[in-house]
C-alpha positions in Angstrom: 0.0 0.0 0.0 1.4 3.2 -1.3 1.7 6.2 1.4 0.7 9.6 0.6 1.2 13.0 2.2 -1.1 15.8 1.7 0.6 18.9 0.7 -0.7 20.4 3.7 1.5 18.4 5.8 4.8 18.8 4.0 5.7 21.9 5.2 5.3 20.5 8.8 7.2 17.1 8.1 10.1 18.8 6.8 10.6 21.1 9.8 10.3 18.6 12.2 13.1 16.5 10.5 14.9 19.6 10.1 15.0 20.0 14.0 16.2 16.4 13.9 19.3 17.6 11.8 19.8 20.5 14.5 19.9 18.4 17.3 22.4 16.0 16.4 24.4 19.2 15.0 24.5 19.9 18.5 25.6 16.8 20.2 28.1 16.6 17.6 29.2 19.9 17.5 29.7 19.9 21.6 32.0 16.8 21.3 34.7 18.3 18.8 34.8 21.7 20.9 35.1 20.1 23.9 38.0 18.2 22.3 39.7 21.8 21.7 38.4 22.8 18.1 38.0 26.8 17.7 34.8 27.6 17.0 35.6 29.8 14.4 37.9 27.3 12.3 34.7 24.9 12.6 32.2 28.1 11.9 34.3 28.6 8.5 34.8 24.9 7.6 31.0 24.6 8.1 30.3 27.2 5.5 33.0 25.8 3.4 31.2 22.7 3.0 27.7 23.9 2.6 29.2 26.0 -0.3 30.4 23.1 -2.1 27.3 21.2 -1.5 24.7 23.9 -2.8 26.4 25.2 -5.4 26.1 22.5 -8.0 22.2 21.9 -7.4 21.7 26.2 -7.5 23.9 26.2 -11.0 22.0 22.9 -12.2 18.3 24.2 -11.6 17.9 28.0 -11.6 19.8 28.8 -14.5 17.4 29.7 -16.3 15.3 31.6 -13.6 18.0 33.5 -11.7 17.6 36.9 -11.4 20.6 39.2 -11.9 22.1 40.6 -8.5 21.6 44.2 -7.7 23.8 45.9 -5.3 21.0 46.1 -2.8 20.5 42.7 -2.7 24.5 42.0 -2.6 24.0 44.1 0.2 21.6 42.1 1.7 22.8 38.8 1.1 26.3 40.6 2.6 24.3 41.5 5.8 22.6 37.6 6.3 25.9 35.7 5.8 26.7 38.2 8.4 24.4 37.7 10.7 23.4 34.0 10.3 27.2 32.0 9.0 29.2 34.4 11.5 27.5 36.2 14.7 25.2 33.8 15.4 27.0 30.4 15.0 29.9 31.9 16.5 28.3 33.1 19.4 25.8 29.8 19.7 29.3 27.9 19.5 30.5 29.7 22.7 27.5 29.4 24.8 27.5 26.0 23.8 31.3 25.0 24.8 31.0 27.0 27.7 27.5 24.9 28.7 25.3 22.1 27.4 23.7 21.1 23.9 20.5 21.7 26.4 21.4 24.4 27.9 21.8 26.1 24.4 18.9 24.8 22.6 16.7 26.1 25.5 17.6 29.4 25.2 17.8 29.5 21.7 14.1 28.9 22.6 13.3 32.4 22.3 14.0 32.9 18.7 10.2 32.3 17.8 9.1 35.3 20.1 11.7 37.6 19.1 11.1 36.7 15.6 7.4 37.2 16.2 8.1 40.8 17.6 10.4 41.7 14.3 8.3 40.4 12.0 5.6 42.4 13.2 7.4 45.3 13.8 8.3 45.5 9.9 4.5 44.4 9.3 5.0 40.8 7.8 3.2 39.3 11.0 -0.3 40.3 11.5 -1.2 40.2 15.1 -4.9 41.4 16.0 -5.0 40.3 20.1 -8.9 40.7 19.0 -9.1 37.7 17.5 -8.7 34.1 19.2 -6.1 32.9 16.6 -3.8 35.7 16.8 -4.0 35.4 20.4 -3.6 31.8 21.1 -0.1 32.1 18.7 0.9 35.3 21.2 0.4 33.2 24.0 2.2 29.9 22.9 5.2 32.2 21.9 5.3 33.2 25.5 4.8 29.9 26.8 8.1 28.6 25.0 9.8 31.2 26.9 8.4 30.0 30.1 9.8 26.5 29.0 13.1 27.8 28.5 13.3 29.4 31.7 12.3 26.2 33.4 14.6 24.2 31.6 17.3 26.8 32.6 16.7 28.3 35.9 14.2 25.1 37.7 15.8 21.6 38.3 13.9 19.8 40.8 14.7 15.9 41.7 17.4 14.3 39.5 15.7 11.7 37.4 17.8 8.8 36.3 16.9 5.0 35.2 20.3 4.1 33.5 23.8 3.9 34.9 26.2 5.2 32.7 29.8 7.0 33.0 29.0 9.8 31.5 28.0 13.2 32.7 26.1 16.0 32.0 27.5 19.6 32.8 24.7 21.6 34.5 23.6 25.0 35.7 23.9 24.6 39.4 27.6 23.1 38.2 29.1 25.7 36.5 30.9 28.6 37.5 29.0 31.9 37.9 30.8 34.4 35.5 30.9 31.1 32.5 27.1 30.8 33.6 26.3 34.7 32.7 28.8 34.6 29.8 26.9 32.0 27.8 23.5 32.9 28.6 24.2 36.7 27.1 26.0 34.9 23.9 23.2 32.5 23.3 20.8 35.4 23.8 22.5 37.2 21.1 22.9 34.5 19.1 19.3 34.3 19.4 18.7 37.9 18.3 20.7 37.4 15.1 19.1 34.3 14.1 15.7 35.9 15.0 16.9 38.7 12.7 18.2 36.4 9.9 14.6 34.6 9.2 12.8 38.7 9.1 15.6 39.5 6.4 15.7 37.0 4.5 11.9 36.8 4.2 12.2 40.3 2.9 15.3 39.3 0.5 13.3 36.2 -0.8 10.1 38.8 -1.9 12.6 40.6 -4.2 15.2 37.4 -5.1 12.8 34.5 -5.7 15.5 32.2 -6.7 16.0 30.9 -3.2 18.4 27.9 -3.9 20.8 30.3 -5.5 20.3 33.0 -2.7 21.4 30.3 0.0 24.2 29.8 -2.0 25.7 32.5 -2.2 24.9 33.2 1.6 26.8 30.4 2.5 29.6 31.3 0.3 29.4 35.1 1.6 29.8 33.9 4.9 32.4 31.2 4.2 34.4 34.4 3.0 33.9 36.6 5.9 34.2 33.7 8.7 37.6 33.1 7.1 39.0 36.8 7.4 37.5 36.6 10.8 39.6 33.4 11.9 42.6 34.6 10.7 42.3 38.0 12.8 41.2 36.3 16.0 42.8 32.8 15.7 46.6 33.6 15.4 47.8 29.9 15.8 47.4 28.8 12.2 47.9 24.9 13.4 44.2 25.0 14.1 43.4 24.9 10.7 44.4 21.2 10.5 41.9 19.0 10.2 42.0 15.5 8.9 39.7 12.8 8.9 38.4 12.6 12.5 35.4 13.6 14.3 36.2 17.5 13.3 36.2 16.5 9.4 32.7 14.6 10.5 31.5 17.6 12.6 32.5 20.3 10.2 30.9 18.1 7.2 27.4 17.3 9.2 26.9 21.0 10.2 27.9 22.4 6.6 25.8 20.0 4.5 22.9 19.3 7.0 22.4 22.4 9.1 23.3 25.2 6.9 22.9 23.6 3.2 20.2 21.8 3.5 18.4 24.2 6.4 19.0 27.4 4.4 17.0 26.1 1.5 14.2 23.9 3.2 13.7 27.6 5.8 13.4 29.2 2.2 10.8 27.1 1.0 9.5 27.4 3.9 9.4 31.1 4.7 7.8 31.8 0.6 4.9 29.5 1.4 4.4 30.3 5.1 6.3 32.9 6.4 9.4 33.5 9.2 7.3 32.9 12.4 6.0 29.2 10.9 9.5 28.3 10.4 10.4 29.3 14.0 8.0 28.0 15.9 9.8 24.9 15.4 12.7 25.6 17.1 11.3 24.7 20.7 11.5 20.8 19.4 15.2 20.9 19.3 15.7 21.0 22.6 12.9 17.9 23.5 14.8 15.6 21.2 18.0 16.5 22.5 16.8 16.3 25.9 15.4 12.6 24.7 18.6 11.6 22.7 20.7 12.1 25.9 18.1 10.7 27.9 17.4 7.2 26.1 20.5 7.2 23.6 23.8 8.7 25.9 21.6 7.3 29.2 22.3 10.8 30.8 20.0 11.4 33.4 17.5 14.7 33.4 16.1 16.4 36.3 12.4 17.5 36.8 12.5 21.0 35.6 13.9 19.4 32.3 10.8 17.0 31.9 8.1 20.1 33.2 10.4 22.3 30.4 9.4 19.9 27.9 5.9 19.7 28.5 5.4 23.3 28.3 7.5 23.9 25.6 5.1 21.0 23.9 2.2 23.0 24.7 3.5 26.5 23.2 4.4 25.0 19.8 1.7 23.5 19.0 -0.4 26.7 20.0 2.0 28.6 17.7 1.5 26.4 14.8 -2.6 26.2 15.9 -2.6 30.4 15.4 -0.3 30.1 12.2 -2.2 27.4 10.7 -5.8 29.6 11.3 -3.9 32.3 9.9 -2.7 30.8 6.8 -6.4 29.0 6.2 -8.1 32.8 6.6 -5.6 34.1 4.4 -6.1 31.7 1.6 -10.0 32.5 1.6 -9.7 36.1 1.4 -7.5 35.7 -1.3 -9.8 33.0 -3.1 -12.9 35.8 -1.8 -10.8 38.5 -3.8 -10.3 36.3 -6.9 -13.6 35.5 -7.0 -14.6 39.3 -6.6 -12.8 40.1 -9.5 -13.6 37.7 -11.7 -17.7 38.5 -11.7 -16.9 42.4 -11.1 -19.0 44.5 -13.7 -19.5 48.1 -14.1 -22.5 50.1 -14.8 -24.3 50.9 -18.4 -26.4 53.5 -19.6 -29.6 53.4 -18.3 -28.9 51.3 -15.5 -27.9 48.6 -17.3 -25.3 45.8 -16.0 -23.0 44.6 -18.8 -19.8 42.6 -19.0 -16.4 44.4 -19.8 -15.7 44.2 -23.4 -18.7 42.9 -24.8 -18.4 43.7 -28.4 -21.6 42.3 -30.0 -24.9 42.0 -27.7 -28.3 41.0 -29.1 -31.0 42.0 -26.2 -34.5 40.1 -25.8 -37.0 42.3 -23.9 -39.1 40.2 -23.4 -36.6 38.0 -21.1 -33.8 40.3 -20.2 -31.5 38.0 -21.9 -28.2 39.2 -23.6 -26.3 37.0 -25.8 -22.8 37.7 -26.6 -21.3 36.0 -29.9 -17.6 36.4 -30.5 -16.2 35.0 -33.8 -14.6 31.8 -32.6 -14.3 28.4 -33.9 -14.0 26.7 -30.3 -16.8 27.7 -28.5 -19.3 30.4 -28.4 -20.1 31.9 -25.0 -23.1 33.1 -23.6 -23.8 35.9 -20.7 -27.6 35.6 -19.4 -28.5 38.7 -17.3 -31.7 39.0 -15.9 -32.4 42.4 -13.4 -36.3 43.4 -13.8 -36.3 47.0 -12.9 -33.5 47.1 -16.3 -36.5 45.4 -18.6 -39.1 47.5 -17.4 -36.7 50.8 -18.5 -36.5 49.2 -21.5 -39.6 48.8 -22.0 -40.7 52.1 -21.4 -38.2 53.6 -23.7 -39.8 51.2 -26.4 
């Protein structure tokens, strides 16, 4: 039996195993900087390979519908490698060496709120705390915060069914001033990433080939990560890489989180917009919390497990209001189609006729116009029937 998906449900499957890409970019990622990587040799590696994985598939299928590059949009593809291939993964890579691939994804938790604010700041969100819908996707933005903070701030009873060596680095464990430190880079981080989505939304309106725009945001930022590493990383030994966890870690993150992300989020931001595409975020922290759980046999506390709930709970309210939003959306524009389609505009004496009707013979009897256009497919035929019209016909008669 042959399975199906409605194209209603794509957009949602893909995002979910998206977040499935970022979560295991994160365990990954956390092993090779702990090992001593610099995060800004694997930050430029990273964009190196999801350069070289694009490119071919950009050159291959929008060459004939690639757009030429203005300098305003140079500038703007300038300004996302900027903020998405350099602040942010630079500054999520430090909050996450200094903490935990939880700890991380939790704050990075507030990228759908902030993105929410942006978005409606620059009017591409429509929020009308009148209506249920608009409300109910307020609220679960909010509550993803409040999961974040539990996951951060609340711990509870340690909760552990396996035995296992390993061990988890957590809040109450760490050092004060590393504590603050990678709470305000991840916060950042956030901001820029928030920031990304809004602008390249925007860039997508007026560059619609998006596999090509991805592309050369990578390779922009592949450019600029690389002038940055050789300002703030003087030990040019760290560039050596050979085929080890850092060549695996550098090739995962390129090809699956910033290759493969940038052009899903694309597709994903023309059809539904920036705040659909981060309401999704909040799931990368459940399945890491589950991968460590289950997979690594790392044990969780309480907070963790009440953080996930809640965080459960505001993205699917999120995706509730989006979804309503979408659906209302898609009927006014059907409503408006329809509109203009059976618009008409007045006649003399009253008289309600079609646009560019070049022959009309009138019965007066019925009210009837036919319309006969020379054709030799089909003949077409406008019946019009409006009383108070017949009787001024009638009386001019």
């Amino acid at each position: 039996m042959e399975f199906r998906m409605s194209e209603s449900a794509k957009p949602y499957f893909a995002m979910v195993c998206l977040q499935f890409g970022y979560a295991g970019m994160n365990l990954v990622t956390k092993a090779v900087l702990d090992r001593g990587m610099s995060h800004y040799v694997l930050v430029a590696y990273r964009n190196a390979f999801a350069s070289a994985a694009i490119a071919p598939f950009a050159l291959l299928s929008e060459r004939k519908v690639r757009s030429k590059v203005t300098f305003p949009i140079f500038m703007r593809i300038f300004l996302l490698a900027l903020l998405g291939p350099v602040i942010d993964q630079n500054l999520y890579y430090i909050g996450l060496k200094l903490t935990s691939p939880t700890f991380a994804s939790a704050v990075s938790n507030i990228v759908p709120a902030v993105t929410l604010i942006i978005a409606t700041l620059f009017r591409m969100e429509k929020v009308e705390m009148r209506k249920v819908r608009c409300l109910v996707k307020v609220t679960g933005a909010l509550v993803t915060v409040v999961g974040s903070i539990l996951m951060i701030f609340y711990k509870g009873p340690f909760i552990n069914f396996f035995r296992s060596h390993l061990t988890t680095t957590t809040a109450s464990s760490l050092p004060t001033a590393d504590y603050i430190k990678a709470a305000i880079f991840l916060l950042l981080a956030s901001l820029s990433w928030a920031s990304f989505f809004v602008l390249q939304a925007a860039t997508l309106k007026k560059y619609s080939a998006h596999l090509s725009l991805s592309t050369m945001v990578c390779f922009m930022g592949t450019l600029q990560s690389v002038a940055l590493t050789f300002v703030m990383e003087h030990n040019l030994s760290a560039w050596n890489i050979g085929f080890d966890m850092n060549l695996l870690a550098s090739a995962y993150a390129g090809i699956m989180s910033s290759s493969i992300a940038y052009y899903v989020q694309g597709l994903m931001i023309q059809r539904k917009g920036p705040v659909f595409v981060t309401a999704f975020n909040p799931l990368v922290v459940i399945i890491v919390s589950i991968m460590s759980f289950f997979v690594l046999g790392q044990g969780i506390y309480l907070g963790g497990v009440i953080g996930v709930v809640v965080l459960t709970m505001g993205v699917y309210a999120m995706l509730w209001g989006k979804h309503v939003d979408d659906d209302d959306e898609e009927t006014c524009r059907e409503d408006n189609n329809v509109l203009e389609t059976v618009k008409c505009c007045s006649g003399i004496n009253g008289l309600t006729r079609m646009p560019k009707i070049d022959e009309a013979d009138e019965d007066v009897e019925t009210g009837k116009v036919t319309v006969e256009k020379e054709s030799s497919v089909a003949e077409v035929v406008v019946v019009v029937f409006c009383s108070e019209n017949v009787d001024n016909v009638l009386r001019a008669n």
